[in-house]
C-alpha positions in Angstrom: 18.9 5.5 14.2 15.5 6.4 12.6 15.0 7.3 9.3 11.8 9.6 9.2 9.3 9.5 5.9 5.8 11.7 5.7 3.4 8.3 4.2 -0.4 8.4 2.7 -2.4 5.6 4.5 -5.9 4.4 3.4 -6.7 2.1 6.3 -8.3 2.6 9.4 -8.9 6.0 7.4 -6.6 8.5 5.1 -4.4 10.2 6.8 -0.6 11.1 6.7 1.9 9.7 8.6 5.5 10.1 9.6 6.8 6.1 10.1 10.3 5.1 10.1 12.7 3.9 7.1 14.5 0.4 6.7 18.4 1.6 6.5 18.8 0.9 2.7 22.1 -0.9 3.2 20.9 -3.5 5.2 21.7 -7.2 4.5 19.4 -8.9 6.1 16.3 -7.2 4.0 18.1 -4.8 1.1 16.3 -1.8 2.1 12.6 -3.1 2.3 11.9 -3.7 5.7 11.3 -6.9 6.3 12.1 -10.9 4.6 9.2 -12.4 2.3 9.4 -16.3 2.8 6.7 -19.1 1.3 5.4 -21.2 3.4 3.5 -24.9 2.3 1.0 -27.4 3.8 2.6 -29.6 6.2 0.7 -32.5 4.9 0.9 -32.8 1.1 4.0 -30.2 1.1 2.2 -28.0 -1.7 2.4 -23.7 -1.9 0.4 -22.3 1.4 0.8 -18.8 1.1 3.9 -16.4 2.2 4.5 -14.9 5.0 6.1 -11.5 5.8 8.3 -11.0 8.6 10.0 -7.4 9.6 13.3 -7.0 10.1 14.9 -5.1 12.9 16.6 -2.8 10.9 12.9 -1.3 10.8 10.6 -0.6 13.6 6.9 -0.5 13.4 6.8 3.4 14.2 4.0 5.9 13.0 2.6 8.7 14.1 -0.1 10.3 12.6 0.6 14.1 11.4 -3.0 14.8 9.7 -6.2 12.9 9.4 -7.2 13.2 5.3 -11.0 14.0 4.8 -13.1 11.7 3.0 -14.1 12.8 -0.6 -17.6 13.8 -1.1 -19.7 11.3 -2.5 -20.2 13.1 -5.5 -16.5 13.0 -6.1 -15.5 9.6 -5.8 -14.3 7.6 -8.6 -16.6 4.3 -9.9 -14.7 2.3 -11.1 -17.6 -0.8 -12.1 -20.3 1.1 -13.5 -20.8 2.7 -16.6 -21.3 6.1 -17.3 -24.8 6.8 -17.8 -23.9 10.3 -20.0 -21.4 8.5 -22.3 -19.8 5.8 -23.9 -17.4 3.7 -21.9 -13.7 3.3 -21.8 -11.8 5.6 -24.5 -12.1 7.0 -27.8 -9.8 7.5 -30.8 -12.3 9.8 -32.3 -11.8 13.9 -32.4 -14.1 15.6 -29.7 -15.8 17.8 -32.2 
């Protein structure tokens, strides 16, 4: 049985989605859709990375429902520079 949920994707490109729901009773996973397991270097046995695999309980599908426009550049958010017209970061100051 599939589970339906609308979804905000950022990759290829914003858009919304309706994908399928992991059944939240499932054993295997508890609800998240998949089994998180670490993995190490055959050779000296240390940490490698983890690994993700899905569970059935979930199926990879998606469909998109409506492609988001990009914000103007004028719009977006920067996150690394300073503001040019102000101090940076926050105040405990009154604004007047």
């Amino acid at each position: 049985m599939i589970r339906l949920r609308i979804q905000r994707i950022a990759l290829p490109r914003n858009a919304l989605i309706l994908t399928d729901t992991p059944r939240p009773d499932c054993a295997d996973c508890d609800g998240v859709g998949g089994i998180e397991y670490d993995y190490g270097d055959y050779e000296t046995g240390e940490y490698a990375g983890t690994d993700w695999e899905p569970c059935p309980c979930s199926t990879g599908w998606r469909v998109v429902l409506l492609p988001l426009p990009n914000r103007p550049r004028w719009l977006r958010r920067r996150v690394n520079h300073p503001d040019p017209w102000g101090p940076v970061g926050y105040s405990d100051e009154p604004p007047f």
